[in-house]
VOGU-3710 file (C-alpha; in Angstrom, 3 decimals, decimal comma):
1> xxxxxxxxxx> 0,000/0,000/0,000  3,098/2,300/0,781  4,590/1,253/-2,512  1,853/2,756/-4,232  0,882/5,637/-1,952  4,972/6,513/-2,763  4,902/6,099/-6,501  1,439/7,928/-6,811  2,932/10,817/-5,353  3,764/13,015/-8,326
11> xxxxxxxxxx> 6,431/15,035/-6,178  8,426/12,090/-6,060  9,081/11,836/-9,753  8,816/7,944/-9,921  9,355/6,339/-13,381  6,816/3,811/-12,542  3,795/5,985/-11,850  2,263/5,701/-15,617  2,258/1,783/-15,020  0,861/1,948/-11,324
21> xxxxxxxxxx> -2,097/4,272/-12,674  -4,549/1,651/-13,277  -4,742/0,901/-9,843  -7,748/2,553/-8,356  -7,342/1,548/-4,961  -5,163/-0,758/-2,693  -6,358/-1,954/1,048  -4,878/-4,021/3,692  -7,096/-6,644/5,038  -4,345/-8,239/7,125
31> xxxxxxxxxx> -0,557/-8,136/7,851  -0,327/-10,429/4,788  -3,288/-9,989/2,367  -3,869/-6,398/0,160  -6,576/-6,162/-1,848  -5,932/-4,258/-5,186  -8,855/-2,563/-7,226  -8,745/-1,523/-10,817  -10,025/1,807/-12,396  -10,282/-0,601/-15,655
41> xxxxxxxxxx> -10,228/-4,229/-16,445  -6,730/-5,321/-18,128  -4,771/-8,015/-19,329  -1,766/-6,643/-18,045  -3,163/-6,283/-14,725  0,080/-7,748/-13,161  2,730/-5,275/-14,560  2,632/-3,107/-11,562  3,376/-6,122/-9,357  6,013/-8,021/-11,311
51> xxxxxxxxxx> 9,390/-7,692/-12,990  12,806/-5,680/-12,288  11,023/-1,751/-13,044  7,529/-2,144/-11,453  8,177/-5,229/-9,242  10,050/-3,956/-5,935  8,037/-2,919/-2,878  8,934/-0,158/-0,519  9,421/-0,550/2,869  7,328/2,158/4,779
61> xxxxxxxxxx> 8,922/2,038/7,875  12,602/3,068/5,904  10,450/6,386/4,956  9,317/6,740/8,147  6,033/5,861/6,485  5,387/9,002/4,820  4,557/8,862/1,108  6,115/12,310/0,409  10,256/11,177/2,020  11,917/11,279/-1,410
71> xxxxxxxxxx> 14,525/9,350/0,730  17,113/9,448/-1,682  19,519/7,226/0,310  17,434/4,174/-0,626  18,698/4,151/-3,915  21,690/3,194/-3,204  21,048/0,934/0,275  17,768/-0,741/-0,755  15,718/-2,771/1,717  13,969/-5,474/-0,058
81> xxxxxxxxxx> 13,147/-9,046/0,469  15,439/-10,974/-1,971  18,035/-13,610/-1,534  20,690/-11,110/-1,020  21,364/-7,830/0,785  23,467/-5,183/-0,204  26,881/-5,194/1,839  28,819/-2,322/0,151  27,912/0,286/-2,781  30,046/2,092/-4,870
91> xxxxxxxxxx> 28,635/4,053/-7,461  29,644/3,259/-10,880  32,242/0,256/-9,611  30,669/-2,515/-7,924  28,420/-3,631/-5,354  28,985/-6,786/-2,576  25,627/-8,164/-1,407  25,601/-10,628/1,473  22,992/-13,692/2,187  19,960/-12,850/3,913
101> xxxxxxxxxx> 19,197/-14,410/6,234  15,702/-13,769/6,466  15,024/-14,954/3,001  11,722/-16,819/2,181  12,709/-20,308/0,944  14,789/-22,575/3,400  18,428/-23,675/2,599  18,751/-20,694/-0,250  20,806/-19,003/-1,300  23,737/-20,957/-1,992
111> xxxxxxxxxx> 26,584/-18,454/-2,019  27,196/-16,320/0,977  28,233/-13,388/-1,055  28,305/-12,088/-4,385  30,226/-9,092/-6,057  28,692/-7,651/-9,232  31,326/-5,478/-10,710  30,185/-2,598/-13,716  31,621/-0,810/-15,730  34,312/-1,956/-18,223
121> xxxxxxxxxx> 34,839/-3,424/-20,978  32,504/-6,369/-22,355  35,249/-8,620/-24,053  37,558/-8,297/-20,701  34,984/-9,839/-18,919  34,321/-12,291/-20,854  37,695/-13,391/-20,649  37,552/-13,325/-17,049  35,066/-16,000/-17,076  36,196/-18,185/-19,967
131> xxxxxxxxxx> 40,020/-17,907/-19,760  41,385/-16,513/-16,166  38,619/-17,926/-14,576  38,487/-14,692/-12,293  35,001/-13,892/-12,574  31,812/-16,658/-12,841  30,047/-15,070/-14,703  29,240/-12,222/-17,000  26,465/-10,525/-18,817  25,265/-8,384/-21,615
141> xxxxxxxxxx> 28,590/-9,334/-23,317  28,196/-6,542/-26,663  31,162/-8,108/-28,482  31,757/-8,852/-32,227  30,819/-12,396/-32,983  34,583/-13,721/-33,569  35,861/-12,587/-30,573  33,057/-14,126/-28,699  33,625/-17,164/-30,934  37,870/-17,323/-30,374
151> xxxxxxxxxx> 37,454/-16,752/-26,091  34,711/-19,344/-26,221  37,019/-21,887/-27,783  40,180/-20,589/-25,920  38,555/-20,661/-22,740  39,409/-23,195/-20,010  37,394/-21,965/-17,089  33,576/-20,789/-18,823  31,728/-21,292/-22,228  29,226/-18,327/-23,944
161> xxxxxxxxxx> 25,930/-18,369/-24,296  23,258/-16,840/-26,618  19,739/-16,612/-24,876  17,470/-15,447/-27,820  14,865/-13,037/-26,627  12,849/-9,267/-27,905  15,815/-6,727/-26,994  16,324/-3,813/-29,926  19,228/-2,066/-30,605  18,192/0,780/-31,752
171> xxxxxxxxxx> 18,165/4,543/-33,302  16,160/6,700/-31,468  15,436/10,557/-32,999  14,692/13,512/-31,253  11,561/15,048/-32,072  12,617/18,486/-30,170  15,467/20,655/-30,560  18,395/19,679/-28,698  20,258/23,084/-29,305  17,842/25,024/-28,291
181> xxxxxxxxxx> 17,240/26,031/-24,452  13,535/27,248/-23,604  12,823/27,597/-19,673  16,537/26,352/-18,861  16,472/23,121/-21,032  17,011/22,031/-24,581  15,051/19,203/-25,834  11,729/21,517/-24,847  8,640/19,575/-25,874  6,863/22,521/-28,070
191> xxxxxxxxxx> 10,407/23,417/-29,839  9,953/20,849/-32,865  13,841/19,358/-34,498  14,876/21,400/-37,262  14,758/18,993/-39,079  14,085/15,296/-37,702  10,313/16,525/-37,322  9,694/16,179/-40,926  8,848/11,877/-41,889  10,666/12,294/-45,256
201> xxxxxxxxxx> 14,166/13,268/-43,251  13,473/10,196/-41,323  13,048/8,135/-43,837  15,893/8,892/-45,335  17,717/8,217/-42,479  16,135/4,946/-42,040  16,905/3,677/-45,321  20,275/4,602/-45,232  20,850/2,098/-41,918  23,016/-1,039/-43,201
211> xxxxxxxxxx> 21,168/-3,295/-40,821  22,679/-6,287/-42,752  26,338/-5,353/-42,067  25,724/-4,638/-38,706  23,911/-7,543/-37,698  26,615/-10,073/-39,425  29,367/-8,218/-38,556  28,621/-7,192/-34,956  25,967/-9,177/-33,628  26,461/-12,570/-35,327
221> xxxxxxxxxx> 24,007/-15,705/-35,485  20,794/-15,664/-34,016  20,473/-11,638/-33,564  19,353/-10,519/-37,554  18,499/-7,056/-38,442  14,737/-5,878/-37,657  12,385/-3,659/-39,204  10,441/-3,878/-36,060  10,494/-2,428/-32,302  8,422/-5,216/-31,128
231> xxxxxxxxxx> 10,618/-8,168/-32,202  11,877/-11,603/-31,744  7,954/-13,004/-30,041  5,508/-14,220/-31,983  2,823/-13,139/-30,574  3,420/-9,463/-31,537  6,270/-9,076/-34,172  4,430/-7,016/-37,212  4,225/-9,221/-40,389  3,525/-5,814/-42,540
241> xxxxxxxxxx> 7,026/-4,037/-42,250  10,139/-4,612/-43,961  13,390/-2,787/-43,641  15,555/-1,662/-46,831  19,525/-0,524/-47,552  19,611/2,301/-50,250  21,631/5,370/-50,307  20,392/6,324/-53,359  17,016/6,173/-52,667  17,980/8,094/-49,464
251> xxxxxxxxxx> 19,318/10,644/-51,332  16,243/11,447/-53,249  14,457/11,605/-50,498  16,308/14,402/-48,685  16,448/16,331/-52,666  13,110/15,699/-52,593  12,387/17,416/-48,953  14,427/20,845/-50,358  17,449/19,856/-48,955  20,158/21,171/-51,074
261> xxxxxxxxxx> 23,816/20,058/-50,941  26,410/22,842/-49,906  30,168/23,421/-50,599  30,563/21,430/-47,568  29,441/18,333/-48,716  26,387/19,098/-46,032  22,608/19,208/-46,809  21,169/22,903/-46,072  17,567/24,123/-46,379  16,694/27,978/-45,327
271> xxxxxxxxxx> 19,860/28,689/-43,539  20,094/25,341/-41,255  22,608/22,566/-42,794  21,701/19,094/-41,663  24,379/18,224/-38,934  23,537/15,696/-36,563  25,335/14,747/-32,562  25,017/10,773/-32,507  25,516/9,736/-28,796  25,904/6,009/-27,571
281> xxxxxxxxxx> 27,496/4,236/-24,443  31,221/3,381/-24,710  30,710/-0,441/-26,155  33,240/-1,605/-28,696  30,226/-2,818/-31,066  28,388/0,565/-30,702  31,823/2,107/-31,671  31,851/0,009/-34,875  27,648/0,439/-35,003  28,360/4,136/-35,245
291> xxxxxxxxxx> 30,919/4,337/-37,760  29,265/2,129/-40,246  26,406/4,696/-40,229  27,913/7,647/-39,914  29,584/6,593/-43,314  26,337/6,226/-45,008  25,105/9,430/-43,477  27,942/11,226/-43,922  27,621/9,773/-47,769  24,115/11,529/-48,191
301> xxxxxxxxxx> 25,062/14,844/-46,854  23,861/14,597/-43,060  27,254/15,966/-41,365  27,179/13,195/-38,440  28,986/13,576/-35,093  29,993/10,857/-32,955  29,572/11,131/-29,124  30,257/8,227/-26,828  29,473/8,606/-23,185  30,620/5,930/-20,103
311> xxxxxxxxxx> 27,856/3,897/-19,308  27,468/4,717/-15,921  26,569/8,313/-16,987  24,722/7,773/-19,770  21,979/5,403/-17,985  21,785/7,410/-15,061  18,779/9,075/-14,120  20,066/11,435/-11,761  18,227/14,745/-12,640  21,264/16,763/-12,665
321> xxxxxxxxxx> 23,127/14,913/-15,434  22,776/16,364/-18,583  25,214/13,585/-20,455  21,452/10,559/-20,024  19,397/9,386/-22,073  16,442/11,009/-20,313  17,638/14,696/-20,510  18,458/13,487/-24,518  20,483/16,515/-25,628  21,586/15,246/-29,048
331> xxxxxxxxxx> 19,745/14,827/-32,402  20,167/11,090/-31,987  21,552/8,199/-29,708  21,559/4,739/-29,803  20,792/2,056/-27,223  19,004/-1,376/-26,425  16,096/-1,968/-24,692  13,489/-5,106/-24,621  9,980/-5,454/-23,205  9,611/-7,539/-20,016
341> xxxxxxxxxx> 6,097/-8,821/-20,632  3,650/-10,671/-23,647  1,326/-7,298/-22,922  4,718/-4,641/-23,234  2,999/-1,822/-22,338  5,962/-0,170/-19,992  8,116/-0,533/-23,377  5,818/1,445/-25,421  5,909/4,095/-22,697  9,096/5,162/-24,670
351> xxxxxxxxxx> 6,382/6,887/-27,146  3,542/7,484/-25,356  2,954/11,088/-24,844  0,048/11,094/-22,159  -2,409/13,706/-21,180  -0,688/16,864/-21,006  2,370/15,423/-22,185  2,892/14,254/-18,646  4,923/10,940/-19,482  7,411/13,915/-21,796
361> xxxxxxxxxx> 10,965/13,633/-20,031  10,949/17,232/-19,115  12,028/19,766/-16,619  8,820/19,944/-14,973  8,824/16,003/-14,069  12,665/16,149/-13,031  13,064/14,172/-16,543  11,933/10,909/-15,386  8,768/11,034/-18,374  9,830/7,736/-19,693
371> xxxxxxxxxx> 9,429/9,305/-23,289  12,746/10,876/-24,002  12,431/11,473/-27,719  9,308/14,199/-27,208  7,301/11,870/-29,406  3,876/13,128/-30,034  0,949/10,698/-31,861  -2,499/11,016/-30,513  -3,649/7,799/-33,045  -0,252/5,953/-30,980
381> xxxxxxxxxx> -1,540/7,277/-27,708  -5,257/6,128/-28,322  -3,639/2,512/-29,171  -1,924/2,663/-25,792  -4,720/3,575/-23,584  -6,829/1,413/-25,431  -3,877/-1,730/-24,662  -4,302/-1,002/-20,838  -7,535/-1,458/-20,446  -7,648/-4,776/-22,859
391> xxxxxxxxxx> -8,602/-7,622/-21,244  -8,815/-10,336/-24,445  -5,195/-11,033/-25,375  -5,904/-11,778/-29,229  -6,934/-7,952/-29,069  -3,897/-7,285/-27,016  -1,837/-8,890/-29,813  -3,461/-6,869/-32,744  -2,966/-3,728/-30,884  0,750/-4,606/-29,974
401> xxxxxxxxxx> 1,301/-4,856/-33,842  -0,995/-1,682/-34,694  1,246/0,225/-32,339  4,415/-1,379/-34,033  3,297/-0,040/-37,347  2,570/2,964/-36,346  5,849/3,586/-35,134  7,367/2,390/-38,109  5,617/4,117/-40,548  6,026/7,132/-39,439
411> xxxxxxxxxx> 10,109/6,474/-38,312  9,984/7,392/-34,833  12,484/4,879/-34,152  14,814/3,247/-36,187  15,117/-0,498/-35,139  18,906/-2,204/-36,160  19,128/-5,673/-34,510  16,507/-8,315/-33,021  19,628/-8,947/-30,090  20,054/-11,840/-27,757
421> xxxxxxxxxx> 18,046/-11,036/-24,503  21,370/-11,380/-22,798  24,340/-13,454/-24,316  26,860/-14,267/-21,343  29,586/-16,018/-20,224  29,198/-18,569/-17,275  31,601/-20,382/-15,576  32,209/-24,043/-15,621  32,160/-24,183/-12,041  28,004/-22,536/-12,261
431> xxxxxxxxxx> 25,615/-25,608/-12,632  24,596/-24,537/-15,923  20,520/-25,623/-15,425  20,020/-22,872/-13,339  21,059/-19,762/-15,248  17,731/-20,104/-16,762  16,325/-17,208/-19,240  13,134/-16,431/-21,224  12,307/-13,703/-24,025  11,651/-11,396/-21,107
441> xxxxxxxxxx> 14,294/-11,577/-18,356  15,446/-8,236/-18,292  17,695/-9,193/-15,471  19,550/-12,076/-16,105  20,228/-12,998/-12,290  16,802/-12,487/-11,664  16,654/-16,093/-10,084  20,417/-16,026/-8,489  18,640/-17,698/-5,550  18,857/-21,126/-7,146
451> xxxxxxxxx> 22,431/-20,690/-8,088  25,073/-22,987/-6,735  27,972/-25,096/-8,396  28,020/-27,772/-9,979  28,756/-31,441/-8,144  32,109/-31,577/-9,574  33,611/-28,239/-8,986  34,559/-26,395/-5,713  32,547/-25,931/-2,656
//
């Protein structure tokens, strides 16, 4: 009841509070027992409950049981009712959790501590799973298919996996103007892009994307290009989209839109040329990602800059940091993400406006609107609203792939790869079984409680 009382709280700024809206009501009948009442029916009734975004529950005696305690310490020293605890936390390094002991299921966990280290770089810690044996296991391992391929068969100590699941790598455009400040920001909701507003500059951009070469160069077997945002599940990938490669074609369409090469070898059109910032996280593959299509951009007369930010910045959500992905102060920036559910509606929240623009990452909500790219559709919007309330999942499913073509059609994203939902290395020693994942783990620990090693390897 706190949980929700906390995120309903507009003050606090909570990411969650679009997907916690449904809930009309929530009483406590006993100590153990809360009964939960819906403004609407809904198939996705359970999102507010479950998963790593929506799924944690706040402990109302840490905010001295007052809805409006920000309480900004419990970021980083959670409370929560898992197998582990959190020992030590240091920001943007590494974390050392510690058994609880009060944990629900007897004889679990296994290990009596575990150190998640950040940070770094992905092919170094693969290696210190698969050849030094240093580490047991790593994930989220963005590395270029044959180096994957040549630790895997080097290594001694660990082996790699690729879990196939609905994660995107993806282009996402700025509908605002990034170089622009109204009201002390840029990226202001009501100042439209100079030129990423208008469909045929997207398109062009779109078509000038060598998915192909990316996906078989970077990404490897099992992860092929997409035309789609809603990929890699059946029950929702569009069948009426299709993705092309065409510079030419590309080309017309920006001579088409009035947009005239200059002596710089840069598009121009009424005094603005057609220069771009293209931001991504510091990733050897998004290094490579970015310089295949900044050649094709550059190729067409779209002057492209490349930015790449450390991780640990560029995910933040600190409301200060003008470098994330919320605050989105470039013309474009790249990044994966994957929905967590068959009914993905905290996904699509990426796009979905809301009434008064309230789910906008803006000043005024301390940037945590979950839609950073100032994307405005009312027909998308209706779709969404419309998916909440859905209670028959064959409906669900249409609207899932209405909502996917309307994003397509109208480029406000540009999809690259269908990736792995995690590919990882895992040590020998790890009884293999039990690292299980599905197309929606967005946490691939999420059941570290059944961990242990395996019969033959060290206690």
């Amino acid at each position: 009841v706190f949980t929700w009382q906390w995120i309903m709280n507009p003050d606090n700024a909570s990411v969650s509070i679009e997907q916690w809206e449904p809930v009309e009501s929530l009483e406590a009948v006993d100590d153990l027992t809360v009964v939960a009442t819906f403004s609407e029916p809904s198939a996705a009734w359970f999102l507010p409950f479950t998963g790593n975004e929506n799924g944690p529950i706040y402990p109302s005696h840490v905010f001295g049981d007052d809805p409006s305690n920000r309480n900004e310490d419990f970021v980083t020293n959670p409370i929560g009712t898992g197998p582990f605890v959190i020992e030590e936390f240091r920001v943007n390094d590494q974390v050392t959790y510690v058994a609880n002991e009060n944990y629900r299921e007897p004889n679990k966990p296994f290990f009596s501590r575990v150190l998640l280290k950040g940070g770094g770089e992905a092919a170094a810690a693969a290696r210190a799973v698969c050849q030094t044996g240093e580490y047991h296991y790593a994930s989220n391992l963005q590395v270029e298919p044959e180096i994957l391929q040549q630790i895997d068969e080097d290594g001694d100590f660990g082996t790699i996996t690729v879990a196939r699941g609905a994660s995107v790598e993806r282009l996402n455009l700025n509908f605002s103007d990034p170089n622009t400040e109204v009201d002390g920001q840029r990226s202001e909701i009501n100042t439209p892009h100079p030129f990423l507003a208008d469909l045929t500059v997207r398109q062009a951009l779109n078509v000038a994307c060598d998915r192909q070469t990316i996906a078989d160069e970077f990404y490897g077997e099992g992860q092929p290009p997409t035309a789609n945002i809603l990929a890699g599940v059946e029950v929702f990938e569009s069948p009426n989209t299709s993705w092309e490669f065409n510079l030419e074609k590309a080309a017309e369409l920006l001579d088409d839109a009035g947009w005239v090469m200059n002596d710089d070898g840069v598009r121009e059109k009424g005094g603005v040329e057609m220069r771009i910032r293209y931001a991504t996280s510091v990733n050897a593959v998004r290094q490579k990602t970015q310089a295949v299509i900044k050649q094709s951009f550059d190729s067409i007369g779209v002057g492209t800059q490349l930015e790449q930010i450390d991780a640990g910045i560029y995910f933040d959500s600190t409301e200060g940091n003008e470098q994330n992905i919320s605050h989105n102060y470039w013309d474009i920036n790249m990044y994966t993400d994957n929905p967590t559910s068959p009914v993905p509606s905290s996904y699509l929240l990426a796009w979905y406006a809301g009434e008064d623009r309230s789910n906008v990452a803006q000043r005024s909500n301390a940037w945590q609107g979950q839609n950073y790219v100032r994307y405005v559709n009312d027909e998308f919007d209706a779709r969404f609203e419309e998916l909440l309330v859905e209670t028959d999942m064959d409906r669900a499913s249409e609207l899932l792939i209405e909502m996917n073509d309307i994003l397509i059609n109208d480029v406000a994203v540009i999809p690259l790869v269908n990736r792995s939902v995690s590919t990882y290395a895992h040590s020998h020693e790890l009884r293999a079984e039990n690292l299980v994942l599905g197309p929606f783990h967005d946490v691939t620990y999420w059941n570290i409680a059944n961990w242990n090693f395996a019969d033959d390897a060290r206690s």
